[in-house]
N, C-alpha and C positions, 0 to 999 in steps of 0.2 A: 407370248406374254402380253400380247394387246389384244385381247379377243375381240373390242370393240371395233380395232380394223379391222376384221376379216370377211369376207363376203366371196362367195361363189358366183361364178359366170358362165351356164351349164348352154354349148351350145348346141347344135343340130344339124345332125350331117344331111349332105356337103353344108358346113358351115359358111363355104362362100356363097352357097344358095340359098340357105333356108334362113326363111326371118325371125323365127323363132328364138327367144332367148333366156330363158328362167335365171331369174336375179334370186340366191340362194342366200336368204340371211340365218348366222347363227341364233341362237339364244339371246349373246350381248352383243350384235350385230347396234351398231350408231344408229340412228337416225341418218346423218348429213354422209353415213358411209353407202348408206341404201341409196339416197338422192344420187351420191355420185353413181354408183350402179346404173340405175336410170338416165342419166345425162351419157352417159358415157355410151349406154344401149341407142338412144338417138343418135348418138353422134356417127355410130357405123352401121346407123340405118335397121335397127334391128325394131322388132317389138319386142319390149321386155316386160315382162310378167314375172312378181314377186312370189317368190314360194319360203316355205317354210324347210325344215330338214326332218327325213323320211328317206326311205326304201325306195328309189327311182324317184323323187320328189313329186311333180305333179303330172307330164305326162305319162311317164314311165311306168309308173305306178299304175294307170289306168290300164295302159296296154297291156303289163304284165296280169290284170285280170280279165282282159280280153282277148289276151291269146290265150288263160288256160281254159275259156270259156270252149271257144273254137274248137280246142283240141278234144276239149272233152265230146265235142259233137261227132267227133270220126269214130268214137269207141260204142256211138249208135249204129253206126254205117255209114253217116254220109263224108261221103269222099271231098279233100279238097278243092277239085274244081268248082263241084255244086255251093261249096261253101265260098267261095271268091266269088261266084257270080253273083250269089244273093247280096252278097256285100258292097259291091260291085254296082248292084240295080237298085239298093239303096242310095248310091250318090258317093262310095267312097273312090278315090282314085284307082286304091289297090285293095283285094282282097288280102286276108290273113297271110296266108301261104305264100303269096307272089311275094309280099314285104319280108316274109323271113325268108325266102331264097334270095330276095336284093341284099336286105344284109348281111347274109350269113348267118347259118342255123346254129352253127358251133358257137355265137354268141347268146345266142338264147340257151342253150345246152349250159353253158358254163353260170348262166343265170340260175337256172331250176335246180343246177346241184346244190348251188349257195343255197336257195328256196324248201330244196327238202332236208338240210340241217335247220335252219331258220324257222320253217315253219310247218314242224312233223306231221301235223293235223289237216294239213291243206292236201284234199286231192288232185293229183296230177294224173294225168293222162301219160303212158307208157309209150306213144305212138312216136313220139317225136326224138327220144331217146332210142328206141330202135332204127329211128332214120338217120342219124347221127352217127350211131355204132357202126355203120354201112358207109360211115365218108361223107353221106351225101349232104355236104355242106351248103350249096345253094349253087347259085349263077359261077360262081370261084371256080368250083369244082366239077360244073357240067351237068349237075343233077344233084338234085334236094326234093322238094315236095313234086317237083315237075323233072322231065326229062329237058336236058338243052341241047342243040346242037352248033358246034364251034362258030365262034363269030353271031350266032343268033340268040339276043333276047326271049323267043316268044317260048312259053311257056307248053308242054307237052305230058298230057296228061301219063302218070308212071304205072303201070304193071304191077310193078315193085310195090309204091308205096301203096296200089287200091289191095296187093294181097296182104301187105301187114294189117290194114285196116279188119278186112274179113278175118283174117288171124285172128287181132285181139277181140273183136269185138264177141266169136268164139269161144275164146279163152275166160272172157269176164264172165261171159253166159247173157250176154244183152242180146236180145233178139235184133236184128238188123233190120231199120223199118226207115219208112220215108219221111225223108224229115222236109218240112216246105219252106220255103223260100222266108216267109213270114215271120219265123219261129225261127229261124238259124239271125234272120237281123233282128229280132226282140231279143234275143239271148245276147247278141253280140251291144246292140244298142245299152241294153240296161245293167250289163255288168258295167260298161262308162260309167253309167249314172249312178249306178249304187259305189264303186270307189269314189268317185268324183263327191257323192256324199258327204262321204265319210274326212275323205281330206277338208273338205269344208268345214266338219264337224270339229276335228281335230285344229282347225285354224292351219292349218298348212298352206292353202288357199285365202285370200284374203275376201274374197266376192265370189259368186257364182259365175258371173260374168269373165273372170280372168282365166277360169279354168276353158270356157268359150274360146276367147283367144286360143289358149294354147294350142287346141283341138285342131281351130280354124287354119291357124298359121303353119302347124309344126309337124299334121298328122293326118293331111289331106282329108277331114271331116267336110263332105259336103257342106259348100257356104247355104244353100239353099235351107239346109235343114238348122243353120243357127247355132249351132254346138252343142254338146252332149246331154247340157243342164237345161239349155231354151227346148231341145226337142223334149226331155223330159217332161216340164212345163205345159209342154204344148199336148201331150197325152195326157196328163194331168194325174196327179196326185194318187187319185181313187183308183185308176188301170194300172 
C-alpha cells in the first residue's frame, strides 16, 4: 500500500563476490527511496546501477538476447567450443557455453519455456532444449554443452552435443558451413548493443554509460573493450 517505498536490490551470483548490483525502481519508486538504494549499495561495497522494470532488467535482458544469438549459431554448424573461443579471443572471461554449464542449463531451459509463451514470434534455437531433455544440466551434473570429469572443471568437448548439432542443423535443412571467428563475436557483440539500445530507448537504463558498468562489473565484458555501448561507439554508428 506504499508503492513509494518499494525498490528492488537485484544481486549477482556469488553475491559475496560480485559487485554488481542493479537498484530496481518501481513506477512510484521515491526519489530519497532510490538515494537510500544507492547509499546502502556503497555501504556493502557494491556498484549500483539504476534500472527501470522489464524482463531480466538490464543485464539479463542482454544476455538473454545473446544467448539466443549463440544458439542460433549451432543451427549453422558451428559447435560450441568454436564459439567460446571466438568469444573467448575477443576479451570475454567465459565463452556462451562454459557460463550456462557454470550455471546450470536447466535455468536457462526454465527461462525459454516462460520466453516461448511470452514471446511466440521470437525464434529459438531447438538445440539447447534437446540438451536439457538429455539431463545434461552443466558442471552439477557432469555434462552439459561440454563433457566433465569428477572433481575437474575443464571443459571437454561432447560427441553427444556436436551430433545434435549436425542433427538439427539437418533437420532445419541449413547447410552446415564455416562460420569465422569475426562474425560469431559481431553477432554476439551487437545483439548487447541492439538490446542494450532499446533498454535505453525504453528509459529502463538511465545513460549509456550505466549499462557499461553493468557489462564491466557483472558479466566479465573485457574492461579493455569499454562495454557494450563504448565498443558500439567505437565501430561507429554507420557499420
Amino acid at each position: 500500500q506504499r508503492p513509494q517505498d518499494v525498490i528492488g536490490l537485484h544481486f549477482f551470483s556469488p553475491a559475496n563476490v560480485s559487485a554488481l548490483l542493479e537498484i530496481v525502481r518501481g513506477a512510484k519508486t521515491a526519489k530519497d527511496v532510490v538515494a537510500t538504494g544507492m547509499a546502502v549499495s556503497k555501504q556493502i561495497k557494491k556498484v549500483g546501477v539504476i534500472s527501470g522494470v522489464c524482463d531480466g532488467f538490464i543485464g539479463n535482458r542482454m544476455m538473454n538476447a545473446y544467448f539466443r544469438q549463440m544458439e542460433l549459431l549451432l543451427d549453422v554448424g558451428a559447435f560450441p567450443l568454436e564459439i567460446d573461443r571466438a568469444i573467448e579471443k575477443f576479451g570475454f572471461a567465459m565463452g556462451p557455453f562454459r557460463v550456462s554449464d557454470l550455471a546450470g542449463n536447466d535455468i536457462l531451459w526454465y527461462i525459454r519455456k516462460r520466453m516461448y509463451v511470452e514471446y511466440p514470434d521470437r525464434v529459438f534455437s531447438k538445440i539447447p532444449d534437446r540438451i536439457c531433455e538429455l539431463g545434461r544440466f552443466g558442471q552439477k551434473t557432469g555434462a552439459g554443452w561440454y563433457d566433465y570429469k569428477a572433481g575437474d572443471r575443464t571443459p571437454i568437448p561432447s560427441d553427444v552435443v556436436n551430433q545434435i548439432v549436425i542433427e538439427e542443423s539437418a533437420r532445419l535443412g541449413l547447410p552446415q558451413r564455416e562460420v569465422g571467428d569475426e562474425e560469431i563475436a559481431q553477432r554476439a557483440l551487437f545483439s548487447l548493443v541492439n538490446e542494450g539500445a532499446r533498454i535505453l530507448e525504453e528509459g529502463i537504463a538511465v545513460r549509456a554509460s550505466d549499462i557499461d558498468v553493468v557489462y564491466l562489473t557483472g558479466y566479465g565484458f573485457p574492461d579493455f573493450r569499454g562495454g557494450p555501448l563504448f565498443y558500439a561507439d567505437a565501430v561507429g554508428l554507420a557499420n
